[in-house]
C-alpha positions in Angstrom: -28.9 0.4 -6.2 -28.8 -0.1 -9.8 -26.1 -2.4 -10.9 -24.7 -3.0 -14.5 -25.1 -6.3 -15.1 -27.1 -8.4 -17.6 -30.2 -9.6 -16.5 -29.1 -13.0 -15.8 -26.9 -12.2 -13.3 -28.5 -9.6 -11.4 -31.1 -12.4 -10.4 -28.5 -14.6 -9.1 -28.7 -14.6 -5.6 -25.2 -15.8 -5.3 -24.0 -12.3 -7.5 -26.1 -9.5 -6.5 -29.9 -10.4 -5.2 -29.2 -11.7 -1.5 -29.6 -9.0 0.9 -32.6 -7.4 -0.7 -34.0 -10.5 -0.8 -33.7 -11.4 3.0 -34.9 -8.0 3.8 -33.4 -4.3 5.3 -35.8 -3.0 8.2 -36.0 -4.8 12.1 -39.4 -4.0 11.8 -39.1 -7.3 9.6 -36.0 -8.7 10.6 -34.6 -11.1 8.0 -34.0 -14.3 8.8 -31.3 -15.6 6.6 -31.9 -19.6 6.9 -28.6 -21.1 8.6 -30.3 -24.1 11.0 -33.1 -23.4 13.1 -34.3 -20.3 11.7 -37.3 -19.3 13.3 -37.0 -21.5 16.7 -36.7 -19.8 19.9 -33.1 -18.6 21.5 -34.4 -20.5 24.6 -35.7 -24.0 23.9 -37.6 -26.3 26.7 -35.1 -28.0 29.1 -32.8 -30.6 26.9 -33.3 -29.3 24.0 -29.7 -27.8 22.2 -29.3 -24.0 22.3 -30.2 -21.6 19.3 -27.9 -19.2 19.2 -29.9 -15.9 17.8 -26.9 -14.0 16.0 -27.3 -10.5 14.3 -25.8 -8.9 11.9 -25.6 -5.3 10.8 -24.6 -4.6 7.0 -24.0 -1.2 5.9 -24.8 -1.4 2.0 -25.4 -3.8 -0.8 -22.1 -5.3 -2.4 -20.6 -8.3 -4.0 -18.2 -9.0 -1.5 -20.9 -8.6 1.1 -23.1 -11.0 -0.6 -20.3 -13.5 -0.7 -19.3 -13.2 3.0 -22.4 -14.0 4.3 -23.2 -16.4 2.7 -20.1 -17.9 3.5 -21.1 -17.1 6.9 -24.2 -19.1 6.6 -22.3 -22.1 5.7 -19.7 -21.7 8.4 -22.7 -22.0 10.8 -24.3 -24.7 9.2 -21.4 -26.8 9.0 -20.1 -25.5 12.9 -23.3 -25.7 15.1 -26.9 -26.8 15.6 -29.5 -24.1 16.4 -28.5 -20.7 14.8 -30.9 -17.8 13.9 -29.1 -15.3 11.5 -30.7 -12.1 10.4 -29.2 -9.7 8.8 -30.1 -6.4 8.5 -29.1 -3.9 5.7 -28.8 -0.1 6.4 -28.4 0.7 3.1 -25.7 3.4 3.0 -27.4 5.0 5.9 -25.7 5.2 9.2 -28.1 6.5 11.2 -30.3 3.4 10.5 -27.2 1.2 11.3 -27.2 2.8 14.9 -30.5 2.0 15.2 -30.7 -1.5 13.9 -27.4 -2.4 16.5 -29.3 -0.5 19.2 -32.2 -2.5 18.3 -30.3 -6.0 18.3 -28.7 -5.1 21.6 -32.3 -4.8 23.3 -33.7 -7.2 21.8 -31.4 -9.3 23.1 -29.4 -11.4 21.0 -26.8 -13.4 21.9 -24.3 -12.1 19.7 -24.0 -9.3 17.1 -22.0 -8.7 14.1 -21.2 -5.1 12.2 -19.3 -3.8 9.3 -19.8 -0.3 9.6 -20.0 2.9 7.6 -18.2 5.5 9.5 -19.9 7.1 11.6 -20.0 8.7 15.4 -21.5 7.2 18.2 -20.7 3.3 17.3 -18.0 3.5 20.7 -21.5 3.4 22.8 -23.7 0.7 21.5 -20.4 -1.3 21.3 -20.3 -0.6 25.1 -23.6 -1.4 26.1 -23.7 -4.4 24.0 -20.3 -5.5 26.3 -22.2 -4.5 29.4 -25.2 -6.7 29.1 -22.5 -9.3 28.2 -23.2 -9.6 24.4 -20.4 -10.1 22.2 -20.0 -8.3 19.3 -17.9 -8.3 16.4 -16.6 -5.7 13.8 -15.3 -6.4 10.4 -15.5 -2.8 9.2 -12.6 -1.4 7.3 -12.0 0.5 10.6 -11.7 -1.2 14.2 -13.9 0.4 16.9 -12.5 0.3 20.5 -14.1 -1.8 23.0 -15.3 -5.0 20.4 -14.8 -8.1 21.9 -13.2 -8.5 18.4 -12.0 -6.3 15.5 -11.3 -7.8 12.2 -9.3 -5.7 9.6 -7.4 -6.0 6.7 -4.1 -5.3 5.9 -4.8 -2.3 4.0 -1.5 -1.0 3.0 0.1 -4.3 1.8 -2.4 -5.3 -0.4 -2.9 -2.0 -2.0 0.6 -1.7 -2.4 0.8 -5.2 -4.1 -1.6 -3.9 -6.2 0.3 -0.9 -7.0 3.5 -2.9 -7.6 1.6 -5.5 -10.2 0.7 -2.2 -12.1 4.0 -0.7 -12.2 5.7 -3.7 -13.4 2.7 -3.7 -16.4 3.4 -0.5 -17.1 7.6 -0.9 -17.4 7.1 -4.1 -19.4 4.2 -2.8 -21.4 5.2 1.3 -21.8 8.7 1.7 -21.0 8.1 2.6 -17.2 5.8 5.9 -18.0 1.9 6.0 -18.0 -1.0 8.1 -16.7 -3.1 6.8 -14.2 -6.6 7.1 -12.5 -7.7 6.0 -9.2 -10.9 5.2 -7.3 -10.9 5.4 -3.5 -13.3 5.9 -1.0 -12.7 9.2 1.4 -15.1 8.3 4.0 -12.7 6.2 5.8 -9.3 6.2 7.2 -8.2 2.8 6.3 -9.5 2.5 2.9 -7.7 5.6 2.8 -4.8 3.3 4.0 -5.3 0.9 0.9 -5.6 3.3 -1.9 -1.8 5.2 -0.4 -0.8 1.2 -0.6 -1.8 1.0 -3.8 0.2 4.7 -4.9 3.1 3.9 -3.0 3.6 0.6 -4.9 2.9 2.0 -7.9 5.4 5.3 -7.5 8.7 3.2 -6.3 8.4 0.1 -8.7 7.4 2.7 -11.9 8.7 6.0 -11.0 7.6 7.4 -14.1 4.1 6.9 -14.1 2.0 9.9 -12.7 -1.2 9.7 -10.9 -3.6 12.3 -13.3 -7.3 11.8 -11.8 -9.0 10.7 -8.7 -12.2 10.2 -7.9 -14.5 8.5 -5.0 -16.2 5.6 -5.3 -17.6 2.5 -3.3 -20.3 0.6 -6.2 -20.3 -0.8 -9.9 -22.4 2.7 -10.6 -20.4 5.3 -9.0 -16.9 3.4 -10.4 -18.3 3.5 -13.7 -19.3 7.1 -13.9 -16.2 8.2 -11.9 -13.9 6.2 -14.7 -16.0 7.5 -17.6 -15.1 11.3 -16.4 -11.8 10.6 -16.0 -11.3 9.0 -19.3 -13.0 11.7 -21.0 -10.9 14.1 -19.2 -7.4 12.2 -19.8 -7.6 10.1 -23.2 -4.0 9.3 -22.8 -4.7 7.2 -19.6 -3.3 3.2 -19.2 -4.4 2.5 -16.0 -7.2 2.7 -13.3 -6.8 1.3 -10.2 -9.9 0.7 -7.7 -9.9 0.6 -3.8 -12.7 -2.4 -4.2 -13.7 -4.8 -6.5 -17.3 -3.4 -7.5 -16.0 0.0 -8.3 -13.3 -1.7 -10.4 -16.1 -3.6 -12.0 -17.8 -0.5 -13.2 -14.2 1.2 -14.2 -14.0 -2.2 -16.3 -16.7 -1.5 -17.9 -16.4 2.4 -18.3 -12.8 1.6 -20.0 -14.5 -1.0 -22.4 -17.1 1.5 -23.3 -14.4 4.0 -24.1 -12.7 1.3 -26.5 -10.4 0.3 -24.0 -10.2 -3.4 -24.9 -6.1 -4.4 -25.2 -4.7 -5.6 -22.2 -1.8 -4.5 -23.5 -2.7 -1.2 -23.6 -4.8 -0.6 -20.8 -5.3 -2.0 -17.0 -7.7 -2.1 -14.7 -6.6 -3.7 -11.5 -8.6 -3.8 -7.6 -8.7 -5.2 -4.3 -11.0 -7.5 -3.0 -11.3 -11.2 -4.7 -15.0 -11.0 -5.6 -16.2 -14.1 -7.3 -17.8 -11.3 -10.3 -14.0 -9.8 -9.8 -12.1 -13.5 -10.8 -14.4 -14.6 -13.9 -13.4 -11.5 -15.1 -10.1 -11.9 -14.8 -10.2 -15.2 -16.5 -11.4 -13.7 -19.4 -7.6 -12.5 -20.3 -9.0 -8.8 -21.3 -8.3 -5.6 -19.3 -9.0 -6.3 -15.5 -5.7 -8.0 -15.3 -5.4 -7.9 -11.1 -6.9 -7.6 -7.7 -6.2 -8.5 -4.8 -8.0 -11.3 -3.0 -8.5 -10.9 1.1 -9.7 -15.1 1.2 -12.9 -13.7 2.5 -14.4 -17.1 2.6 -11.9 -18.2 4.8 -12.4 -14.8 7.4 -16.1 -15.3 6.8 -15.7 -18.8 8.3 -13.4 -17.7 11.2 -15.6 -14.5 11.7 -18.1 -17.2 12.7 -16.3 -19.3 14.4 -14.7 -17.6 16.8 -18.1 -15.9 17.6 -19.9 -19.8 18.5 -16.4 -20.4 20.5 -17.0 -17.8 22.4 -20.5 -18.6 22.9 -19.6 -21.8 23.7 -16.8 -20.5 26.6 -13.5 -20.6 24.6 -11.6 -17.2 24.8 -10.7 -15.8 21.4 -8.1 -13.1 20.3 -9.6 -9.2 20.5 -8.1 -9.1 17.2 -7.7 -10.5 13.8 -5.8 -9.3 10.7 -6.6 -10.8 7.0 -3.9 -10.9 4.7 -4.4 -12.7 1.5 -2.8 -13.3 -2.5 -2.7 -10.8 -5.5 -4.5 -12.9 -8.3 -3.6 -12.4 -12.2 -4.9 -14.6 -15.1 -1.4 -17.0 -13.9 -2.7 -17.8 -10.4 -6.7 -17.7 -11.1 -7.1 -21.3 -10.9 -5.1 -22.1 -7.7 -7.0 -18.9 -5.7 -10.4 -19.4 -7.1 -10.1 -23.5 -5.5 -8.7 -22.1 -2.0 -11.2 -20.1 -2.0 -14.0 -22.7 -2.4 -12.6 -25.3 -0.4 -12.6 -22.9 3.3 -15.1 -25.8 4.9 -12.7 -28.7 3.9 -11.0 -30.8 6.4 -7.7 -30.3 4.5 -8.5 -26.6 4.4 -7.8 -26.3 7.9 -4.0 -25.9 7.7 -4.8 -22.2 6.3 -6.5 -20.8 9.5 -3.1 -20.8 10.8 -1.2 -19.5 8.1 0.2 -16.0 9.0 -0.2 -14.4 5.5 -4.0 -15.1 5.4 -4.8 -14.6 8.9 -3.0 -13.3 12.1 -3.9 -12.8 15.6 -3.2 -10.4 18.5 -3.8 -10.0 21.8 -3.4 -6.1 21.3 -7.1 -4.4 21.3 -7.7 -2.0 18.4 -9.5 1.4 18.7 -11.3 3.9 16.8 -8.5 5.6 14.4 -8.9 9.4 15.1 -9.5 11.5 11.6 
């Protein structure tokens, strides 16, 4: 994937480089170095288990690149003896099926997933249970039987999103503006988020009229969708994204196109990418997003997985909640964010509006 960035950044492992780097195919697995790497899942008698953990990845994104690393460091800091590899199926979900089949006979003692949608995930999720390998799904959509589903709240944050716009656009414009969205089609609750974000955006600034949509899920494809749109609509204020890299390349679409006064245009997301927040904290046009605290899901994504390794029961599921972040809060959500490993940190795993726990099984939404 091409990415629009300078050429400083796009070799920074900690922006864009990290899952081509560690690799995309099990015929190579990629062992991202946590502690252990390399060292057997079944050591000599008293010697301290290594946990072999995998993880299937469905693209490559900045928030993806964030999260596991964040995930390394939760297992660094956690436990002694884990094998990570991740494996990237590049947009491609037959590969994905094969890489989880592949992990489940293989063997490993615990599997992770953010899936594209696709058919068919219901059975490997299955017969990784029946072998007794616990596996985890942070994809936007649950998938019945996971020993745990992760999600977001989809329609809150988009609709916070929506709501920070409209208010813009009243104090800005006098309550009436055209706007363009990005979503992503290809699955139900994304589909969730972007409503969020309309529904905030209709009943806190009736007057404002959605003009253009488009689909997109990268910095490429939100550029070019943006650029269209522009060209098509001149008159627009505002484009909202479902997710932080298509917002990224709507940014930068919209400051092609002249679009430089925040007072006269908006770009606003969801997500909290690191890329996302110096932005922001520039004061020009991307003026919002919405940050899920992904290091601190990252961290209990982790950590609930080496509790139950280690025989503790955990909660089938878990929602993430979060904070909208302007140019006003920046500061106090970019430190919360770094600080998910800190002792005093630990106060916000149990906070409700980040993170929420049920004893209610998800399933597969039906389309």
């Amino acid at each position: 994937m091409r990415h629009l960035l300078p050429r400083s950044e796009s070799i920074d492992l900690h922006r864009r480089g990290f899952l081509s780097v560690v690799g995309s195919t099990l015929g190579g697995l990629a062992c991202v170095g946590l502690i252990g790497c390399n060292q057997s899942a079944n050591p000599s008698p008293g010697q301290p288990k290594k946990w072999r953990l995998g993880l299937s990845s469905p693209h490559k994104a900045e928030i993806l690149n964030e999260f596991y690393e964040d995930m390394r460091k939760e297992a660094a800091r956690s436990a002694i003896g884990v094998e990570f590899v991740i494996v990237d199926a590049d947009g491609n979900a037959v590969k994905q099926m094969s890489d989880l089949e592949a992990f489940v006979a293989q063997g490993y003692e615990g599997i992770f997933f953010i899936a594209l949608p696709s058919d068919g995930l219901e059975s490997i999720v299955a017969s990784a249970v029946k072998k007794g390998i616990p596996i985890f799904n942070h994809g936007a959509s649950p998938v019945t039987g996971c020993t745990q589903n992760v999600v977001l709240d989809q329609h809150q944050s988009g609709y916070e999103v929506g709501k920070f716009a409209a208010r813009w656009i009243n104090e800005k414009h006098g309550g009436k503006a055209e706007v363009g969205v990005i979503g992503n089609q290809s699955d139900p609750w994304l589909r969730i988020r972007l409503q969020g974000m309309k529904d905030g955006l209709k009943e806190h600034a009736p007057g404002s009229q959605v003009v253009a949509e488009t689909h997109g899920h990268t910095i490429d494809l939100g550029a070019s969708g943006a650029a269209n749109m522009l060209q098509a609509h001149p008159a627009m204020k505002i484009l909202l994204a479902h997710a932080d890299d298509p917002g990224f390349g709507a940014c930068q679409a919209a400051t092609e196109a002249g679009k430089i006064n925040p007072d006269q245009f908006l770009v606003a997301s969801a997500d909290g990418t690191r890329l996302v927040l110096d932005k922001i904290a520039q004061g020009g046009i991307y003026q919002a997003t919405w940050s899920y605290l992904f290091s601190y899901s990252s961290a209990a994504f982790m950590r609930d997985m080496l509790k139950l390794l280690n025989g503790e029961k955990i909660a089938p599921t878990r929602t993430q909640g979060g904070r909208l972040v302007t140019k006003e809060n920046l500061n106090e959500i970019v430190l919360l964010g770094k600080n998910a490993q800190a002792p005093e940190s630990e106060k916000y795993y149990g906070d409700s509006t980040i993170m929420r726990y049920s004893e209610t099984p998800l399933t597969t939404p039906k389309v």
